[in-house]
VOMIFI-952044 format. One line per 8 residues: number of its first residue (from 1); for each residue x, y, z of C-alpha. Coordinates in steps of 0.02 Angstrom, whole numbers, plus 50000, padded with zeros to 5 digits. Layout:
NUM	X Y Z ~ ... $
//
This chain:
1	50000 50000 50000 ~ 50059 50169 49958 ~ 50018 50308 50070 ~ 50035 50499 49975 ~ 49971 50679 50051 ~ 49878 50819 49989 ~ 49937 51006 50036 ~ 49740 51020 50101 $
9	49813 50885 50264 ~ 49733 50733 50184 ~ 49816 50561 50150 ~ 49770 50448 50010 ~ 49828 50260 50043 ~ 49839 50179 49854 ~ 49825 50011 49818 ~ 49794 49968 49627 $
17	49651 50072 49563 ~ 49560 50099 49733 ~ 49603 50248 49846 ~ 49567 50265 50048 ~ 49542 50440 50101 ~ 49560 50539 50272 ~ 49626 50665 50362 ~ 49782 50681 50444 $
25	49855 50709 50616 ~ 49925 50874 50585 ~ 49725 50917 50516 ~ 49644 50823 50652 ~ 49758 50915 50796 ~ 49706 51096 50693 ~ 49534 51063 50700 ~ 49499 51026 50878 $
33	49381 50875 50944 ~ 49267 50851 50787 ~ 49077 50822 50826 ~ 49003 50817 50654 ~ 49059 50711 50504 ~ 48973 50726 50329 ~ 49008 50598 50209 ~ 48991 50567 50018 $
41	48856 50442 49934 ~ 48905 50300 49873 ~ 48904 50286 49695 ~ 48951 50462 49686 ~ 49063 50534 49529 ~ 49187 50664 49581 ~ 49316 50761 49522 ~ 49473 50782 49577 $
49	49469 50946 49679 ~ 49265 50928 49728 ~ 49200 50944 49899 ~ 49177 50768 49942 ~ 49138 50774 50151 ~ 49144 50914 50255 ~ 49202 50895 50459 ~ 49162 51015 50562 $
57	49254 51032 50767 ~ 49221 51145 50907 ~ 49322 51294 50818 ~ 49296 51257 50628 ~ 49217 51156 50489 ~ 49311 51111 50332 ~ 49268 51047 50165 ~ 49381 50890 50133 $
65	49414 50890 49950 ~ 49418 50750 49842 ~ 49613 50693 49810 ~ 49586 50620 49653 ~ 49427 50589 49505 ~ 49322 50442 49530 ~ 49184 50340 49591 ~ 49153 50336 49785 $
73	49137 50163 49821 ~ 49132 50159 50034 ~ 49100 50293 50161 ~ 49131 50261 50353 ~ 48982 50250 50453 ~ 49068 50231 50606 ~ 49141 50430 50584 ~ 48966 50506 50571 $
81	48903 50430 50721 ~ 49064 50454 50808 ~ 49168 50594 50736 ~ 49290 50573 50872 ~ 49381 50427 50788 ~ 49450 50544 50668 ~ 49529 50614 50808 ~ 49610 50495 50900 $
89	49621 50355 50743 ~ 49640 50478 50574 ~ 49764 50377 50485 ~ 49697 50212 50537 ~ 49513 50169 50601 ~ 49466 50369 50547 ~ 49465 50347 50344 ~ 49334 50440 50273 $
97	49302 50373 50104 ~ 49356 50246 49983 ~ 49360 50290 49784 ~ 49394 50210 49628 ~ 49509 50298 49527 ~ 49447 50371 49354 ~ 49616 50453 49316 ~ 49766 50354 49394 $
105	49894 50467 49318 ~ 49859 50623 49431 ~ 49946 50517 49570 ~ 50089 50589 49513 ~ 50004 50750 49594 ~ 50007 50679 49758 ~ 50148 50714 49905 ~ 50280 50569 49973 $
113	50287 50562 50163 ~ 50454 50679 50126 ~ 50379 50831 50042 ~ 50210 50832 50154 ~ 50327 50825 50324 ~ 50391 51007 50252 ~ 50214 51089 50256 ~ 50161 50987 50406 $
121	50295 50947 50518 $
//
């Protein structure tokens, strides 16, 4: 599995042509305890770049943008009836979404573990 960042604080692990998405530590520690999670539909077509869930803490709520184009094929349930998991699980048990890639070439997009650590360290 390969695990690549967005410069929006979301990581993308890859394996073939299906994507997990979530938030990560350094986004889940910004945003405070979270008490709300909105999810995509499944079966949903979006673009790389869309609104695709929106979380929403004591202090804030962010859109969390699609990494990549494709087909949402999973949400986790577990998030929207316990946003807290994001918190204290967001690169593990906290995923947000799975999608299936339209587009695998704007991978290549995406940040190594290296280049996120210098916008999040």
């Amino acid at each position: 599995m390969d695990i690549r960042y967005t410069a929006e604080h979301e990581w993308v692990a890859v394996e073939g042509n299906l994507a997990t998405v979530g938030i990560t530590d350094y986004a889940q520690a910004a945003l405070g305890d979270l008490v709300f999670v909105q999810l995509p539909e499944v079966g949903a077509s979006l673009a790389k770049g869309a609104a695709a869930a929106v979380v929403e803490s004591v202090k804030a709520a962010s859109d969390i943008l699609s990494p990549l184009t494709g087909t949402i094929i999973e949400i986790n349930p577990t998030t929207v009836t316990e946003p807290s998991l994001v918190n204290t699980h967001p690169m593990g048990a906290g995923w947000l979404f799975k999608i299936q890639l339209s587009d695998a070439s704007e991978l290549s997009h995406l940040l190594d573990e290296s280049a996120y650590r210098q916008i999040a360290p």
